[in-house]
C-alpha positions in Angstrom: 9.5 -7.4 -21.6 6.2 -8.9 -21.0 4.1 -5.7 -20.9 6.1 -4.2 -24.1 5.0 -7.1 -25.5 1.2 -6.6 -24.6 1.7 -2.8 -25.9 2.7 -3.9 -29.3 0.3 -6.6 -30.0 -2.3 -4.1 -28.6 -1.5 -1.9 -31.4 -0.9 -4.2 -34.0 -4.5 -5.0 -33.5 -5.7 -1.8 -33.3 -7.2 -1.5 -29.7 -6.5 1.2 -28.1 -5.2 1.6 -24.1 -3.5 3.8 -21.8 -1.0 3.3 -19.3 -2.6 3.6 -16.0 -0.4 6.0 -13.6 -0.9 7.8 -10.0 -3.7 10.2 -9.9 -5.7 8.9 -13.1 -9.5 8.6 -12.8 -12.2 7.1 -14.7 -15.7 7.5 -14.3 -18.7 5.1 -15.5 -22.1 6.4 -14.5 -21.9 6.6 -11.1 -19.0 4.8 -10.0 -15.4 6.3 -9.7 -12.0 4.7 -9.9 -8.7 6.8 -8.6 -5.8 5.4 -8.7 -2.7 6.1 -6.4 0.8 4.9 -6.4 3.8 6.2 -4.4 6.6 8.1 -6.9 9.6 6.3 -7.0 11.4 8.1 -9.7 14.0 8.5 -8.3 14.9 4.6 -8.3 14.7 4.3 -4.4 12.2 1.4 -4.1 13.6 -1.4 -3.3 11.1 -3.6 -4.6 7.9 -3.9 -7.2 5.3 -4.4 -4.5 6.2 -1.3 -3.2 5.4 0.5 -6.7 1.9 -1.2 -6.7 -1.2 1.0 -8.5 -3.8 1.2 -6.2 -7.5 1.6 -7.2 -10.1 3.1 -4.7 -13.2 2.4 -6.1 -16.4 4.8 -4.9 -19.8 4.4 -5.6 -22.8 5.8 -3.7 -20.7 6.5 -1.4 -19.0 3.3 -0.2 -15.5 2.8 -1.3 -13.3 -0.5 -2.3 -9.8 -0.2 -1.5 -7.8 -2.5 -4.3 -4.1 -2.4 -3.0 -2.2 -5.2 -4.6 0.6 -6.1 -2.7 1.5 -2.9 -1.8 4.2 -2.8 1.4 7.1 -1.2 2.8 7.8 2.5 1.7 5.0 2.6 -1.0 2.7 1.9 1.6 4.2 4.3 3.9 4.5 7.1 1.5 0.7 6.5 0.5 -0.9 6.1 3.4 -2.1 10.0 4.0 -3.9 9.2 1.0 -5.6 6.1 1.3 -9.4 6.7 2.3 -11.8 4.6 4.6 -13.2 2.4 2.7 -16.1 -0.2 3.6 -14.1 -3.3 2.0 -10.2 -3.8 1.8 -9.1 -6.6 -0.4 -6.1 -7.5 1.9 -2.9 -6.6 0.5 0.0 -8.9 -0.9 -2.7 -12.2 0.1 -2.6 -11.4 3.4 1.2 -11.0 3.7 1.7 -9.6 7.7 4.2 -7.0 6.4 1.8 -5.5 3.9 -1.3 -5.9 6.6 -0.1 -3.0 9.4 -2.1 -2.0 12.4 -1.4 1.4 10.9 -3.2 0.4 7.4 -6.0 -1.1 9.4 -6.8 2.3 11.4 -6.4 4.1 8.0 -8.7 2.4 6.1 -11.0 1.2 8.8 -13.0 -1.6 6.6 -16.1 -3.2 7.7 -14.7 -6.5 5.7 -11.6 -7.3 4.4 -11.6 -10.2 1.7 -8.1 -12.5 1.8 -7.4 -13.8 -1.4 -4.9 -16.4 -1.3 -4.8 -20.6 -1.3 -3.5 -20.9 2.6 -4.9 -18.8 5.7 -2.2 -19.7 8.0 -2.2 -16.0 9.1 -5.8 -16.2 10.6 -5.0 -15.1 13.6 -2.8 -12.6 13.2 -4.7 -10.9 11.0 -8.4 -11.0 12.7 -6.0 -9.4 15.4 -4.4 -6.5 12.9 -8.5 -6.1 11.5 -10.3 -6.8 15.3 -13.1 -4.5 14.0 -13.5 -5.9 10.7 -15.2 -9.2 9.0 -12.2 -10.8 7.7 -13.1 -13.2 5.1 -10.0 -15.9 3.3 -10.8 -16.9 -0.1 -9.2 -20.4 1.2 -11.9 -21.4 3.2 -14.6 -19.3 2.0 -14.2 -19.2 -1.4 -15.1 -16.4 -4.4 -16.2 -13.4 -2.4 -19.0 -11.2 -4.0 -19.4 -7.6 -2.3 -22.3 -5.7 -3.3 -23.7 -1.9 -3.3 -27.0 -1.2 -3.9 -28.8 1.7 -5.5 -29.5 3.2 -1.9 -25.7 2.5 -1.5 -26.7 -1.0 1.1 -23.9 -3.6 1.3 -24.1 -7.4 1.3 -21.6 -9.7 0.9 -22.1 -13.8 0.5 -18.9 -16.5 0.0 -19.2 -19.2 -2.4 -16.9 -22.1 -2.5 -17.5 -24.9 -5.0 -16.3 -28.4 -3.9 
């Protein structure tokens, strides 16, 4: 397949890589990166979102929760193990299966970033995250989240026209 693919050309040129799995973590300076993903070895999920590698990035203590489109039973089996985290970038675009009430009182974000080309879920969604700044990459645009030395936040919207 595709990835094989990436793997061989990888080491026909020599660069080296890892497979990234459940319960790896890097660490650069002062920012960590764990990720999770739910076991499915057993060849019960039902789906690849459900099998998604999620990265929980910390630094100065403020965390960035990187789901992917994590849903159904991966999310469930996970979710004793996802942290509060100041920013959530919404799961599967903003998908309302992947986007629980139950995920939202989990992770409790301050803002939750929406990347996808349609925000037809708007409402629904500022609903699931009623204590969160909810930001869609449709009508806002790259998001850029920052954390400062002293471990401040900002976060500004760009869209180009």
């Amino acid at each position: 397949g595709a990835v094989q693919h990436v793997l061989q050309t990888m080491a026909a040129m020599e660069i080296p890589g890892v497979i990234a799995m459940n319960g790896d973590r890097v660490s650069v300076g002062e920012l960590t990166v764990d990720l999770l993903q739910a076991d499915f070895r057993d060849g019960t999920a039902s789906r690849d979102n459900e099998t998604s590698l999620v990265a929980v990035l910390e630094y100065r203590d403020r965390r960035i929760c990187i789901p992917g489109d994590l849903e159904g039973s991966g999310q469930l089996q996970l979710m004793s193990s996802l942290p509060e985290s100041d920013l959530l970038v919404s799961p599967h675009h903003g998908s309302l299966n992947s986007n629980t009430p139950e995920l939202a009182n989990k992770i409790q974000p301050a803002v939750v970033v929406v990347s996808s080309n349609k925000d037809r879920q708007r409402r629904q969604l500022q609903s699931v995250f009623s204590d969160s700044q909810v930001l869609f990459t449709s009508s806002e645009g790259a998001v850029s989240y920052r954390i400062s030395p002293s471990g401040r936040t900002s976060v500004e919207s760009f869209l180009m026209k």
